[in-house]
HTML snippet that shows the backbone in 3Dmol.js (N, CA, C, O; Angstrom):
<script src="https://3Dmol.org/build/3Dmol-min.js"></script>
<div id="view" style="width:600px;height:400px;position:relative"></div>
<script>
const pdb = `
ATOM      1  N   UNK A   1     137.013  95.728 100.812  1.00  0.00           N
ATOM      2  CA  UNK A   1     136.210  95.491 102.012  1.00  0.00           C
ATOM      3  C   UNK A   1     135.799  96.838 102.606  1.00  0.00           C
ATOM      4  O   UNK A   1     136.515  97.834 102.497  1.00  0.00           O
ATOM      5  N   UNK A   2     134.487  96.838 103.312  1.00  0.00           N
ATOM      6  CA  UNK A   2     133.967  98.213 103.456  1.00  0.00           C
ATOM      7  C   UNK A   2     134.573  98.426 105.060  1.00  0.00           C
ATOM      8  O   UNK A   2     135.195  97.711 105.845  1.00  0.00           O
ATOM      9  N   UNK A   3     134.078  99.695 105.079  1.00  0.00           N
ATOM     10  CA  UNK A   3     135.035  99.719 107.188  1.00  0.00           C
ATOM     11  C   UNK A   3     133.524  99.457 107.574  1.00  0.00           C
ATOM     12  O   UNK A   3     132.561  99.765 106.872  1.00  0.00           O
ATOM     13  N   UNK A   4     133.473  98.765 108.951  1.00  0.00           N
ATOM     14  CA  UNK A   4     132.508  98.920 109.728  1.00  0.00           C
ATOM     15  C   UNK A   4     132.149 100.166 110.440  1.00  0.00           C
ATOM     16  O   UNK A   4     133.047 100.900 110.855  1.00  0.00           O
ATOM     17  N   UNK A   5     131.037 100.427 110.593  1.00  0.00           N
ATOM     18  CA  UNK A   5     130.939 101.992 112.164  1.00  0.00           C
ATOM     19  C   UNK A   5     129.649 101.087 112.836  1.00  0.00           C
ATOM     20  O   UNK A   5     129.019 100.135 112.375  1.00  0.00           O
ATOM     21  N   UNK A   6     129.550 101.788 114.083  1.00  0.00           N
ATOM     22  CA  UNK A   6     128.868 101.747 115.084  1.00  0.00           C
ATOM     23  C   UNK A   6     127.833 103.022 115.425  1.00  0.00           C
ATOM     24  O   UNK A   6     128.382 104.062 115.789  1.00  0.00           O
ATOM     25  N   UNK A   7     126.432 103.008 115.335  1.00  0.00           N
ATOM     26  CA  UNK A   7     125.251 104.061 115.243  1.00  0.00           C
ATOM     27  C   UNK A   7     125.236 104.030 117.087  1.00  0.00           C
ATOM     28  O   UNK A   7     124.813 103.016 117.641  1.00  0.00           O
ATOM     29  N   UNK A   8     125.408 104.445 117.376  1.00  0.00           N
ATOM     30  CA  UNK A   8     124.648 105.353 118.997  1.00  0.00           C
ATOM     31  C   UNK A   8     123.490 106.758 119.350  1.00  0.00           C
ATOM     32  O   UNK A   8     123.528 107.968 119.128  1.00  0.00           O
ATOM     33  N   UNK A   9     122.728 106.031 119.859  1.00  0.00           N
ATOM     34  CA  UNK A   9     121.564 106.935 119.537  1.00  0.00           C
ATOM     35  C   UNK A   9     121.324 107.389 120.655  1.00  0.00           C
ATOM     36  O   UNK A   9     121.240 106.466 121.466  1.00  0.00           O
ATOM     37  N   UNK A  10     121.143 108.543 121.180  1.00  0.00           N
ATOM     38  CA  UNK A  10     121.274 109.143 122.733  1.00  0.00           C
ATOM     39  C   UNK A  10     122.037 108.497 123.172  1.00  0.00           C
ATOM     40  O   UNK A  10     121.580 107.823 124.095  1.00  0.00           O
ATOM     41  N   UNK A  11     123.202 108.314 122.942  1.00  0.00           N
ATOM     42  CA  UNK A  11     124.140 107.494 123.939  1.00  0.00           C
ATOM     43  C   UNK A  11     124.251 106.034 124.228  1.00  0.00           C
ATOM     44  O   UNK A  11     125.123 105.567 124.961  1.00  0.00           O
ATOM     45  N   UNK A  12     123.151 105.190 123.503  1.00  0.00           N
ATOM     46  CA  UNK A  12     123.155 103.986 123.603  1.00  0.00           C
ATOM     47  C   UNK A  12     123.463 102.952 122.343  1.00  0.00           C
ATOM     48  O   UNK A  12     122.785 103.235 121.355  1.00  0.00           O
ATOM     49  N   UNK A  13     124.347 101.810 122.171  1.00  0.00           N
ATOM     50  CA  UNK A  13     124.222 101.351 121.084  1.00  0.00           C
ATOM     51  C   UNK A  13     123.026 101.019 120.233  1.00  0.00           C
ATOM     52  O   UNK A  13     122.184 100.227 120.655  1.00  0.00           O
ATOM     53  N   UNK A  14     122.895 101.685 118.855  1.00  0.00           N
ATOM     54  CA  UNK A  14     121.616 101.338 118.009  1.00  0.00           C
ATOM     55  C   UNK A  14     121.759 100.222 117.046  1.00  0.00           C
ATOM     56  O   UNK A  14     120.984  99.270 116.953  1.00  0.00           O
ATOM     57  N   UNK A  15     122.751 100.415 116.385  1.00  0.00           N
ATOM     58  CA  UNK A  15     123.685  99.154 115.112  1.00  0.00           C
ATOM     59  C   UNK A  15     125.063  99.533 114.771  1.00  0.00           C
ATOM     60  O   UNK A  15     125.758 100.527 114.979  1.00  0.00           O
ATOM     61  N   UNK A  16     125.252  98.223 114.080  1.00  0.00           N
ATOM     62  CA  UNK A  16     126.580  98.690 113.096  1.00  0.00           C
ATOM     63  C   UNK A  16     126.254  97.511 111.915  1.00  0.00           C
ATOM     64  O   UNK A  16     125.639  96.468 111.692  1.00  0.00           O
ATOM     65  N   UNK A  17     127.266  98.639 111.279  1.00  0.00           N
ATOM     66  CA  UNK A  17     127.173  98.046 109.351  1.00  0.00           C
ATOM     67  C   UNK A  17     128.031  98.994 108.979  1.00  0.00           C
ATOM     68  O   UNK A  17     128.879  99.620 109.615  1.00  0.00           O
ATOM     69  N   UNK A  18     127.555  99.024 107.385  1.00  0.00           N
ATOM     70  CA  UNK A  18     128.484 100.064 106.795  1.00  0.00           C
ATOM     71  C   UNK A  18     127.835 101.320 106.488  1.00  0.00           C
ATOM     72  O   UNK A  18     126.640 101.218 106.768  1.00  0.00           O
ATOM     73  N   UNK A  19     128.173 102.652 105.953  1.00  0.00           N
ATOM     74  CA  UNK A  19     127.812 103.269 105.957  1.00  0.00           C
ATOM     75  C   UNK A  19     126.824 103.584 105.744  1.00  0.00           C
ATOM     76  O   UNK A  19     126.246 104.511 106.311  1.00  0.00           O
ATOM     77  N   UNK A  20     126.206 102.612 104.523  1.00  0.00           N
ATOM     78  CA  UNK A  20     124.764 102.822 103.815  1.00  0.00           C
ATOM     79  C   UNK A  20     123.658 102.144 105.001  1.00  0.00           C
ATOM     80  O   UNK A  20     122.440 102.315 105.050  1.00  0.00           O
ATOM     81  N   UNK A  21     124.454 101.392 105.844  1.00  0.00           N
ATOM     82  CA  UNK A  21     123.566 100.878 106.995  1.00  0.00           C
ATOM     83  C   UNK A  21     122.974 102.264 107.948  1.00  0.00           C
ATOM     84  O   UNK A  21     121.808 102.543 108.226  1.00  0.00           O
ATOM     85  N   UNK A  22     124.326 103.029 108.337  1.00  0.00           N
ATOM     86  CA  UNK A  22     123.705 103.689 109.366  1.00  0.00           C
ATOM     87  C   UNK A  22     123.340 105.075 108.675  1.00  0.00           C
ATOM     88  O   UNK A  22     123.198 106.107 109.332  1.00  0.00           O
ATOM     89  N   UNK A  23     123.243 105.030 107.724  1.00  0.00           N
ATOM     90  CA  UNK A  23     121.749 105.549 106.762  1.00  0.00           C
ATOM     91  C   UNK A  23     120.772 105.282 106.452  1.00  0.00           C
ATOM     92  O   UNK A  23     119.930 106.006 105.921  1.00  0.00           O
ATOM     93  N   UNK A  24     120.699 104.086 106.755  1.00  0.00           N
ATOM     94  CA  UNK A  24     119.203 103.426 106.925  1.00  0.00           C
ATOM     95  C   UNK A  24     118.809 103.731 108.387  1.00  0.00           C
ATOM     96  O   UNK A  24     117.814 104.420 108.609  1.00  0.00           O
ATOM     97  N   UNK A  25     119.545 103.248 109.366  1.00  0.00           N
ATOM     98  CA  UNK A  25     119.555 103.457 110.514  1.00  0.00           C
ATOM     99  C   UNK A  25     118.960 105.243 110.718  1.00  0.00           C
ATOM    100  O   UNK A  25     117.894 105.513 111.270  1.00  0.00           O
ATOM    101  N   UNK A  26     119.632 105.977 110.313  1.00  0.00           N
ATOM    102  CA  UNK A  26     119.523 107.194 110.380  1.00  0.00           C
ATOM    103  C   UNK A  26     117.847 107.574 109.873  1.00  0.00           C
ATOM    104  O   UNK A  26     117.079 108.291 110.514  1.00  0.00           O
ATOM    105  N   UNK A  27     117.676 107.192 109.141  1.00  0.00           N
ATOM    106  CA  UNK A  27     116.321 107.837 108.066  1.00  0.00           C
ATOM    107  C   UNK A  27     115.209 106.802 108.594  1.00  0.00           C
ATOM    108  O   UNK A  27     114.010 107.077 108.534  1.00  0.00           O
ATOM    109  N   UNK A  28     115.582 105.876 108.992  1.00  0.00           N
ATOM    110  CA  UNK A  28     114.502 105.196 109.764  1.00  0.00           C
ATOM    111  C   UNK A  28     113.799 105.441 110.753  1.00  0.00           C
ATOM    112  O   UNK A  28     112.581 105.334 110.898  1.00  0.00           O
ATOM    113  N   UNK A  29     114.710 105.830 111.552  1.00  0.00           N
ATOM    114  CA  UNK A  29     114.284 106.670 112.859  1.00  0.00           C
ATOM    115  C   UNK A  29     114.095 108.484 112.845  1.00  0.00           C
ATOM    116  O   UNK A  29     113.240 109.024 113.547  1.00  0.00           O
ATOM    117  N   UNK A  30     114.647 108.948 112.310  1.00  0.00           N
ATOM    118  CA  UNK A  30     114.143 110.552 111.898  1.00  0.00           C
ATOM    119  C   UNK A  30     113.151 110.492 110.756  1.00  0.00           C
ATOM    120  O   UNK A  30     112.099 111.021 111.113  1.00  0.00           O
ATOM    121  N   UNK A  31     113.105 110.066 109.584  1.00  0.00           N
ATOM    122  CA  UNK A  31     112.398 109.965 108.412  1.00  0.00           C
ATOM    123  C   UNK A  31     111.127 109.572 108.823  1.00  0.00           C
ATOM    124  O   UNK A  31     110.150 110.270 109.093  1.00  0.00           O
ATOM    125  N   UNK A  32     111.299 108.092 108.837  1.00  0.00           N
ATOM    126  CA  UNK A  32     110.246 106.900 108.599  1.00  0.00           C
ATOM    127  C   UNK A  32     109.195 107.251 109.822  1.00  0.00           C
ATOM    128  O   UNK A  32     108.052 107.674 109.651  1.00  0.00           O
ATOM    129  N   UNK A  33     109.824 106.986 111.096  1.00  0.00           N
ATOM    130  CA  UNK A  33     109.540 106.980 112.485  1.00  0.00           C
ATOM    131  C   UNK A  33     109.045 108.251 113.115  1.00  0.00           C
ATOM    132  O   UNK A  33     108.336 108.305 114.120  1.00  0.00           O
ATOM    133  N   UNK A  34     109.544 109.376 112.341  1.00  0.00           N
ATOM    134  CA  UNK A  34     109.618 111.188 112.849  1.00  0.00           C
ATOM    135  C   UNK A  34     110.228 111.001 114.478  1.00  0.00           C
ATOM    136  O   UNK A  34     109.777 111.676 115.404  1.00  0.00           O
ATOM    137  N   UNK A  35     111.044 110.234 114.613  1.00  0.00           N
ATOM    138  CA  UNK A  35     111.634 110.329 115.967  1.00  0.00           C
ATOM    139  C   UNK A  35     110.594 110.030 116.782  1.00  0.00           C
ATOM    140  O   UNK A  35     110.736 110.607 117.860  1.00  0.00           O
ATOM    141  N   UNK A  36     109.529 109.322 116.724  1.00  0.00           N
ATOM    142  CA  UNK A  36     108.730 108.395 117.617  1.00  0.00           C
ATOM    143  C   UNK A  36     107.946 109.480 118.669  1.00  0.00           C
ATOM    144  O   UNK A  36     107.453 109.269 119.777  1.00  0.00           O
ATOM    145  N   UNK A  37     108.016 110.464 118.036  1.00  0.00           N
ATOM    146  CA  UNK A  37     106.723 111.141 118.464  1.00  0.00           C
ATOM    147  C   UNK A  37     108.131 112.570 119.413  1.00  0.00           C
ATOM    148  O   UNK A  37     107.697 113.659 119.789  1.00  0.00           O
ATOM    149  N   UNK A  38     109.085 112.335 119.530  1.00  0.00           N
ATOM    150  CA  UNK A  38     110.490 113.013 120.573  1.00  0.00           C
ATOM    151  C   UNK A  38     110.991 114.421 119.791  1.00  0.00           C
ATOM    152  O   UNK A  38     111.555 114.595 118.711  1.00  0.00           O
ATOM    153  N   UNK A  39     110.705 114.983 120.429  1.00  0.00           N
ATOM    154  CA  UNK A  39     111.344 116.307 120.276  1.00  0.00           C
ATOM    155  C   UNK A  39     113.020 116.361 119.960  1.00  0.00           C
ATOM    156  O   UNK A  39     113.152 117.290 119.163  1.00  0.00           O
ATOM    157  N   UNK A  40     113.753 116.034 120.115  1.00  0.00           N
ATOM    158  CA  UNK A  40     115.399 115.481 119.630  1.00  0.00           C
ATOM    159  C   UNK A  40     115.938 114.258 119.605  1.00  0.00           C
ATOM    160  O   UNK A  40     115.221 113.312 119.931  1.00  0.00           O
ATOM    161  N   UNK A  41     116.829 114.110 119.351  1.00  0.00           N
ATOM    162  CA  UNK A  41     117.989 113.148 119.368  1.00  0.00           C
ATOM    163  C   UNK A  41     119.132 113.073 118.429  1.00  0.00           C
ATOM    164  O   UNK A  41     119.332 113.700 117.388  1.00  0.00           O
ATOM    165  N   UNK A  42     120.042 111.904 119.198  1.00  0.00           N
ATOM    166  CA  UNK A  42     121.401 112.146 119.097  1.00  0.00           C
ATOM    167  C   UNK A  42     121.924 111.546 118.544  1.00  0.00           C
ATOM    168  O   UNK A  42     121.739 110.449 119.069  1.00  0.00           O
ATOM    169  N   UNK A  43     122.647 111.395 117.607  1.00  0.00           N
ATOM    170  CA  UNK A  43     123.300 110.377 116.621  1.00  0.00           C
ATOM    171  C   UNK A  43     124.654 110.167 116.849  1.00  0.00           C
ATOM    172  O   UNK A  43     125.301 111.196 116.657  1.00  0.00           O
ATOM    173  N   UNK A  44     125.300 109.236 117.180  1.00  0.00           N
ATOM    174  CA  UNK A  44     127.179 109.662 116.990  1.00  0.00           C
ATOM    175  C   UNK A  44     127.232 108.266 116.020  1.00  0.00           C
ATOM    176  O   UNK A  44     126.629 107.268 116.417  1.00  0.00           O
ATOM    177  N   UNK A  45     127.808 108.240 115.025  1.00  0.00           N
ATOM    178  CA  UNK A  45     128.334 107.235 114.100  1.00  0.00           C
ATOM    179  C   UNK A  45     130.311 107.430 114.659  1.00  0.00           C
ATOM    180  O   UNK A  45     130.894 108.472 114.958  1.00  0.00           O
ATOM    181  N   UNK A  46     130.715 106.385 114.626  1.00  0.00           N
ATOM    182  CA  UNK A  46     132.446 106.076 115.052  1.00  0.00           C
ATOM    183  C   UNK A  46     132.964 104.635 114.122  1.00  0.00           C
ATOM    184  O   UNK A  46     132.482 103.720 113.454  1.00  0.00           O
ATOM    185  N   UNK A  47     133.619 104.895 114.361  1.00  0.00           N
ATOM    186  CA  UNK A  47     134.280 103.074 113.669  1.00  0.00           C
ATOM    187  C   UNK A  47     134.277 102.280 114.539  1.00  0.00           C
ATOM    188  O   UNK A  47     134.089 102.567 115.721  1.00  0.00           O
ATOM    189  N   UNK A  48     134.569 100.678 113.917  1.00  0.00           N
ATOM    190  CA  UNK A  48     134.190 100.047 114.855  1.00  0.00           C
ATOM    191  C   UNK A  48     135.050  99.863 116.242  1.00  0.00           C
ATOM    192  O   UNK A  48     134.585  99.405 117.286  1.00  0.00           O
ATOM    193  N   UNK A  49     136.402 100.313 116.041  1.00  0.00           N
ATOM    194  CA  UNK A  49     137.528  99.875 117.107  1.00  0.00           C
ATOM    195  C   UNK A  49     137.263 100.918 117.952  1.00  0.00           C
ATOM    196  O   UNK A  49     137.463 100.707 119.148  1.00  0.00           O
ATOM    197  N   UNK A  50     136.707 102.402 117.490  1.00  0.00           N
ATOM    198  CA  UNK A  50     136.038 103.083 118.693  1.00  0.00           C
ATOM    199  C   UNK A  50     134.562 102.750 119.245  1.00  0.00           C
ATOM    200  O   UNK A  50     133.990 103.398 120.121  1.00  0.00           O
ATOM    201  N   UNK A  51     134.182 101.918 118.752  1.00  0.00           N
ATOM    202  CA  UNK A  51     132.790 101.660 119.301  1.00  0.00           C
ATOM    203  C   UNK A  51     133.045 100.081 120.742  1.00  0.00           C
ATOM    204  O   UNK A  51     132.448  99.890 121.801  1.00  0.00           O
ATOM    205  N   UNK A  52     134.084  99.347 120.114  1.00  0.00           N
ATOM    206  CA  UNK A  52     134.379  98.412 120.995  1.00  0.00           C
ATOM    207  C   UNK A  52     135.077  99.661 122.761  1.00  0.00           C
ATOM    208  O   UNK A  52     134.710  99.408 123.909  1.00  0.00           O
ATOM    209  N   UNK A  53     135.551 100.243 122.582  1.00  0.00           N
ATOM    210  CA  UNK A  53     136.116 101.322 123.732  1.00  0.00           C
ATOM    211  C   UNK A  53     134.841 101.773 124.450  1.00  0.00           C
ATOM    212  O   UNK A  53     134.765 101.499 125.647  1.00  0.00           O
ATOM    213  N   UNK A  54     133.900 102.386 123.909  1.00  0.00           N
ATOM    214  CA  UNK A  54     132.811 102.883 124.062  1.00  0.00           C
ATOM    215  C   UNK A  54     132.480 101.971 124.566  1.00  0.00           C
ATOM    216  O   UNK A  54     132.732 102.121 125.761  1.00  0.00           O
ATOM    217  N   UNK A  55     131.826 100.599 124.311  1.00  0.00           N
ATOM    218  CA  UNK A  55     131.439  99.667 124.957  1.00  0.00           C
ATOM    219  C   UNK A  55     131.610  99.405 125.786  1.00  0.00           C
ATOM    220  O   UNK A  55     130.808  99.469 126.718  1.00  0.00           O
ATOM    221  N   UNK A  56     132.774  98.972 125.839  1.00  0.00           N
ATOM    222  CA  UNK A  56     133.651  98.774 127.371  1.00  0.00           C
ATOM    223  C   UNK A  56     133.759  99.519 128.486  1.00  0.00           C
ATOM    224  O   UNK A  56     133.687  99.078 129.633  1.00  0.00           O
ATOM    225  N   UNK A  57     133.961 100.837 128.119  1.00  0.00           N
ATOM    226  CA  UNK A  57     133.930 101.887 129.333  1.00  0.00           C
ATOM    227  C   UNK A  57     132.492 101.912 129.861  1.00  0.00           C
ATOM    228  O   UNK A  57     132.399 102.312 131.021  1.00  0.00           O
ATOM    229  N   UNK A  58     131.669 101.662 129.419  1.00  0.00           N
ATOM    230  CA  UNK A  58     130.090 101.563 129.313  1.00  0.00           C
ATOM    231  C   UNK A  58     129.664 100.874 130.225  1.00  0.00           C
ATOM    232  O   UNK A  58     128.987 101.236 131.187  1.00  0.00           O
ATOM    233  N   UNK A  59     130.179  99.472 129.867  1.00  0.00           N
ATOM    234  CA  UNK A  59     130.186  98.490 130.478  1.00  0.00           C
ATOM    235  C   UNK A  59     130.793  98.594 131.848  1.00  0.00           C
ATOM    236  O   UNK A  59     130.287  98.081 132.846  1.00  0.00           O
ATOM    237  N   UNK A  60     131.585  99.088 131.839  1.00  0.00           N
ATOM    238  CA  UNK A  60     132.761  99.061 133.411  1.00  0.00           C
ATOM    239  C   UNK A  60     131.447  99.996 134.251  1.00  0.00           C
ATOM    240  O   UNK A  60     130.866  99.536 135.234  1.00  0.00           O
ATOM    241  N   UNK A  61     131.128 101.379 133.643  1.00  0.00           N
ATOM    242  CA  UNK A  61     130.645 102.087 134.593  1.00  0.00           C
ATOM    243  C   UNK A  61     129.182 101.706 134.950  1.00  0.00           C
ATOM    244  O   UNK A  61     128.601 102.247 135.890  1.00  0.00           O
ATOM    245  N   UNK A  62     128.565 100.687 134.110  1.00  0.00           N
ATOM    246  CA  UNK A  62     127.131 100.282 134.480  1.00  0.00           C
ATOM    247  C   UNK A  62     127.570  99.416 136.054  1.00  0.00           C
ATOM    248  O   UNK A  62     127.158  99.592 137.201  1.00  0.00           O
ATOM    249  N   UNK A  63     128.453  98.564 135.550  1.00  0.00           N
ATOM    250  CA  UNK A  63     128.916  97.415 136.460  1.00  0.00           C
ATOM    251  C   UNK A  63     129.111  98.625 137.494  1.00  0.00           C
ATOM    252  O   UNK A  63     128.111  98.624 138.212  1.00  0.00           O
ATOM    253  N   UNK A  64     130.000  99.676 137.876  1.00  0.00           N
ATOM    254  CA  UNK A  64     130.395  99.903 139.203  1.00  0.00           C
ATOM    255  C   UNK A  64     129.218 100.975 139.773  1.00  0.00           C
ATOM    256  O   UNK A  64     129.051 101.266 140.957  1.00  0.00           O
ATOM    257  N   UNK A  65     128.490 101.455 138.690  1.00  0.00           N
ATOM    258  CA  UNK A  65     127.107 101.830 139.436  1.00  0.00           C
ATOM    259  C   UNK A  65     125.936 100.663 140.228  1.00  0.00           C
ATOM    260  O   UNK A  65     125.068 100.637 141.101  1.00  0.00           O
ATOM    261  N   UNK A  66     126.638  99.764 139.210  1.00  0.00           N
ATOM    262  CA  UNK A  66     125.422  98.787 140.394  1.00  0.00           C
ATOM    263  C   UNK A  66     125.733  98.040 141.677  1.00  0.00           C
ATOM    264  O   UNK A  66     124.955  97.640 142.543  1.00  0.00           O
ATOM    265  N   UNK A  67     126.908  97.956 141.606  1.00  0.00           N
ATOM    266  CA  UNK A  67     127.573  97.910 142.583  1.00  0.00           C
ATOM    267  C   UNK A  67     127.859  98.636 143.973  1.00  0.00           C
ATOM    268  O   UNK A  67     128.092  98.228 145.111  1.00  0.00           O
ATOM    269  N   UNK A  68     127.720 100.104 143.282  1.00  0.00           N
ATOM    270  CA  UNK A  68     127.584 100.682 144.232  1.00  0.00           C
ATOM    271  C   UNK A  68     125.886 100.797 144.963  1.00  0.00           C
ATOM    272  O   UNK A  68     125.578 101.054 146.126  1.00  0.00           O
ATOM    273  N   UNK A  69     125.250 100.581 144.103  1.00  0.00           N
ATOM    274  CA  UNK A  69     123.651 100.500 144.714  1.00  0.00           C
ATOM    275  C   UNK A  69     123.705  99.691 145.916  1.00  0.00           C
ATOM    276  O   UNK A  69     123.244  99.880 147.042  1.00  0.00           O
ATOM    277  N   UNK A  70     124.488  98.588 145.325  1.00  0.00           N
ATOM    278  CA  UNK A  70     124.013  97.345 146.081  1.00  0.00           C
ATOM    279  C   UNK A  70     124.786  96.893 147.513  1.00  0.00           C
ATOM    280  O   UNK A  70     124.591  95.924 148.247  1.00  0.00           O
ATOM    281  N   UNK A  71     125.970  98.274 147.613  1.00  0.00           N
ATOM    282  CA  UNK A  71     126.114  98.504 148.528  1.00  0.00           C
ATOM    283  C   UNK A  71     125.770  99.439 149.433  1.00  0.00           C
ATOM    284  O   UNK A  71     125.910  99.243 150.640  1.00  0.00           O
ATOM    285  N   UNK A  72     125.409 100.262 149.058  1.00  0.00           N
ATOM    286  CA  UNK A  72     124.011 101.122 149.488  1.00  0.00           C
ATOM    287  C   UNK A  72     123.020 101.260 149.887  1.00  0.00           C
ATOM    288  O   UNK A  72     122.522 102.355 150.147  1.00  0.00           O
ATOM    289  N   UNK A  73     122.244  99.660 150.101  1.00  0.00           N
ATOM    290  CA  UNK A  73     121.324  98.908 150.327  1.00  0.00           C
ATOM    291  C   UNK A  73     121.616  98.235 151.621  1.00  0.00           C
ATOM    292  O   UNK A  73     120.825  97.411 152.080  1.00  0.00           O
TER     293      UNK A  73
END
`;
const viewer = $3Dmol.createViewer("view");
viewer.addModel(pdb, "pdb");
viewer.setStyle({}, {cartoon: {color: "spectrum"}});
viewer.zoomTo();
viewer.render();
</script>
């Protein structure tokens, strides 16, 4: 069985698969795409049990930024 990873692209989730995925992933968007016209970007590939963490903390801090908006208001 292959390991899963998780592609993040500037910081945001892009996919997950297996490796040959986020080589597609990869060459799609730099290769194929030339990075959509963008002067950089950021790749982090992780496994998947670090990508579920990532998520989550992600998640927590979207939630308490909006929260805080909306008390701010």
């Amino acid at each position: 069985m292959s390991q899963t990873y998780a592609c993040f692209l500037n910081g945001k989730f892009y996919g997950a698969g297996n490796l040959e995925y986020m080589n597609e992933l990869f060459r799609d968007y730099v290769v194929n795409s030339e990075m959509y016209g963008k002067g950089e970007c950021a790749f982090r590939i992780t496994s998947q049990e670090k990508a579920r963490e990532i998520l989550i903390n992600e998640t927590i801090n979207n939630n308490y930024e909006a929260l805080k908006r909306m008390e701010d208001e």
